[in-house]
KEMIDREN-734102 format. One record per residue (C-alpha): residue number from 1; residue in one letter; x, y, z. Coordinates in steps of 0.2 Angstrom, whole numbers, plus 5000, padded with zeros to 4 digits. Example, Ala and Ser with C-alpha at 12.3 -4.5 7.8 and 13.67 -1.06 7.14 Angstrom:
BEGIN
<pt k="1" r="A" east="5062" north="4978" up="5039"/>
<pt k="2" r="S" east="5068" north="4995" up="5036"/>
# end
This chain:
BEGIN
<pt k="1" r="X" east="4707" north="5200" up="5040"/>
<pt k="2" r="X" east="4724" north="5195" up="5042"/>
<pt k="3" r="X" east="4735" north="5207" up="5049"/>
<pt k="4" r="X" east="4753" north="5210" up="5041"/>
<pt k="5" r="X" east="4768" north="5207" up="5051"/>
<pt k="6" r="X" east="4783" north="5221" up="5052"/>
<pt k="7" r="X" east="4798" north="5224" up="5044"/>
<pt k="8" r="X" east="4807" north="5220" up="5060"/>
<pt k="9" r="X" east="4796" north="5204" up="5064"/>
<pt k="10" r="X" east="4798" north="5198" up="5044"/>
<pt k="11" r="X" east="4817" north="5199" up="5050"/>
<pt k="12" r="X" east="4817" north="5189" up="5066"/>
<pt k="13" r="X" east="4804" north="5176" up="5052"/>
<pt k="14" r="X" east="4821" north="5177" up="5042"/>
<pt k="15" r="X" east="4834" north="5174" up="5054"/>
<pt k="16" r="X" east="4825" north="5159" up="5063"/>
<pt k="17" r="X" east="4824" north="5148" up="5047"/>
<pt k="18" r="X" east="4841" north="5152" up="5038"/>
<pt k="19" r="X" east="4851" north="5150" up="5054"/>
<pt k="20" r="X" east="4842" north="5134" up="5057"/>
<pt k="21" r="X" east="4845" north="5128" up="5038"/>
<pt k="22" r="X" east="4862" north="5134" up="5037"/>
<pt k="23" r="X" east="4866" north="5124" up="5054"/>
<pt k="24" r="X" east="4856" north="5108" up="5050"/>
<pt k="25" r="X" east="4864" north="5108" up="5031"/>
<pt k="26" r="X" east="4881" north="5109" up="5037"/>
<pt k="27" r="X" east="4877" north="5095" up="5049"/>
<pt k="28" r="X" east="4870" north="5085" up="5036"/>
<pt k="29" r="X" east="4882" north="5088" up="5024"/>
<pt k="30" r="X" east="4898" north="5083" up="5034"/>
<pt k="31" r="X" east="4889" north="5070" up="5042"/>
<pt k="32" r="X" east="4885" north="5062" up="5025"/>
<pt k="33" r="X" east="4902" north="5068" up="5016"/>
<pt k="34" r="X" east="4911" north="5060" up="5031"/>
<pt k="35" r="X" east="4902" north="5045" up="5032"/>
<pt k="36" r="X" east="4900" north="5038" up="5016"/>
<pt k="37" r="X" east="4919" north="5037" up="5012"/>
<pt k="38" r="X" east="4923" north="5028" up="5025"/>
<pt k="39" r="X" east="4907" north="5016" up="5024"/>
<pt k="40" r="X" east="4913" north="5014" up="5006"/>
<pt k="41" r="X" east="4931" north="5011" up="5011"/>
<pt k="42" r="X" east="4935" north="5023" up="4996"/>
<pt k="43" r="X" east="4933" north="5041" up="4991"/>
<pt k="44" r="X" east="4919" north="5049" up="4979"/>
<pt k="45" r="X" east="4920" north="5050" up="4962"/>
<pt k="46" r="X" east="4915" north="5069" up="4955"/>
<pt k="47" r="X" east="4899" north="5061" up="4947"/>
<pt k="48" r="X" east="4895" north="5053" up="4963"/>
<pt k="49" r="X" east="4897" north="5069" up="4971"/>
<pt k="50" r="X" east="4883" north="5079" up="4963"/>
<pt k="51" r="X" east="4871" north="5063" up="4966"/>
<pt k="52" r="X" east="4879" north="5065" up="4984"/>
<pt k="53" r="X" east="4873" north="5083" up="4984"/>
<pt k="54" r="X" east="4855" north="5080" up="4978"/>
<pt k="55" r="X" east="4853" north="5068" up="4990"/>
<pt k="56" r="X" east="4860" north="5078" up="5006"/>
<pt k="57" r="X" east="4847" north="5092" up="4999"/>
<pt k="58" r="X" east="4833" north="5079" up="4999"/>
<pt k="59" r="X" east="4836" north="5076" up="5015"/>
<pt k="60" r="X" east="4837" north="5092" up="5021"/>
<pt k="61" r="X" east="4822" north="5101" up="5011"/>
<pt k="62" r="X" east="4809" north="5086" up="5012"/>
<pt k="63" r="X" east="4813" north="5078" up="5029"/>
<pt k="64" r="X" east="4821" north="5091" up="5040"/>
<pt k="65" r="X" east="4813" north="5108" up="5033"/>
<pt k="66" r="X" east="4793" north="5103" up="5038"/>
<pt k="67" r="X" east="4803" north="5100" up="5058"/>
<pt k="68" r="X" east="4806" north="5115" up="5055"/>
<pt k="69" r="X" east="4794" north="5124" up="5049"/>
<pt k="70" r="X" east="4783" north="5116" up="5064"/>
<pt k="71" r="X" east="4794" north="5122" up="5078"/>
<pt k="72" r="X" east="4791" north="5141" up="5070"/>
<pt k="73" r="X" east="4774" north="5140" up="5076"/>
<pt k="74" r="X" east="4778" north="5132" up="5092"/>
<pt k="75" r="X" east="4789" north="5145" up="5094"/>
<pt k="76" r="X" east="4785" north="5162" up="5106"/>
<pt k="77" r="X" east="4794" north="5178" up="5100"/>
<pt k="78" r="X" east="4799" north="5192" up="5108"/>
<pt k="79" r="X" east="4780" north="5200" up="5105"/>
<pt k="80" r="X" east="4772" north="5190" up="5096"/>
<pt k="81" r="X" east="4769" north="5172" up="5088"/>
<pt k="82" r="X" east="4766" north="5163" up="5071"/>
<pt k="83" r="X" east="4749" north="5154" up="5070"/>
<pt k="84" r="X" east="4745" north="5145" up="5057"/>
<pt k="85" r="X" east="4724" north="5145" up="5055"/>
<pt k="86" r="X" east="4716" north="5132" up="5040"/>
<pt k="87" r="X" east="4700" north="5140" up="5034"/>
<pt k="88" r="X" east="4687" north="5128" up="5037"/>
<pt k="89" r="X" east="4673" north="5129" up="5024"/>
<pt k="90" r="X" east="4680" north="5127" up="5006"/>
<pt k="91" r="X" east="4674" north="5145" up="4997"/>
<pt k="92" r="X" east="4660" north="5144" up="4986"/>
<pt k="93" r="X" east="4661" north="5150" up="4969"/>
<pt k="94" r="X" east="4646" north="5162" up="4970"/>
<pt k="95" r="X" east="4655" north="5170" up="4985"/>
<pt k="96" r="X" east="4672" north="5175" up="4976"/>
<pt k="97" r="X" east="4662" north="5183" up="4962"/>
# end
């Protein structure tokens, strides 16, 4: 049985992923926003922009989210610790019944 974590441990949950994410995006973003520009010699068209902005999300939710979400289980808190645990057997269909 899995045991339900606290209010106050849900919280420190929170608060290690969106400050990591609000960090990381703004790093992304003005690293991105900076450098194409003056790669480009030019500055970006309002189209461009939004196509700018999907790919810095891209980025940001399918390569630098699953980092991440692994260093959250590396992670000790104060008290306890996330483990992630794969169930084994695949469940049977007669045993969910």
């Amino acid at each position: 049985m899995m045991e339900i974590p606290t209010y106050g441990e849900l919280l420190k949950l929170t608060w290690f992923l969106v400050w990591r994410h609000v960090v990381i995006l703004m790093f992304v973003s003005m690293t991105i926003g900076w450098a194409v520009p003056v790669i480009f010699n030019s500055t970006i068209p309002e189209d461009s922009q939004y196509i700018l902005e999907i790919c810095i999300y891209s980025v940001l939710f399918l390569g630098i989210t699953p980092f991440i979400l692994k260093t959250l289980f590396q992670k000790q808190f104060q008290g306890f610790q996330v483990i992630f645990q794969r169930d084994t057997e695949p469940a049977s269909p007669s045993a969910s019944s």
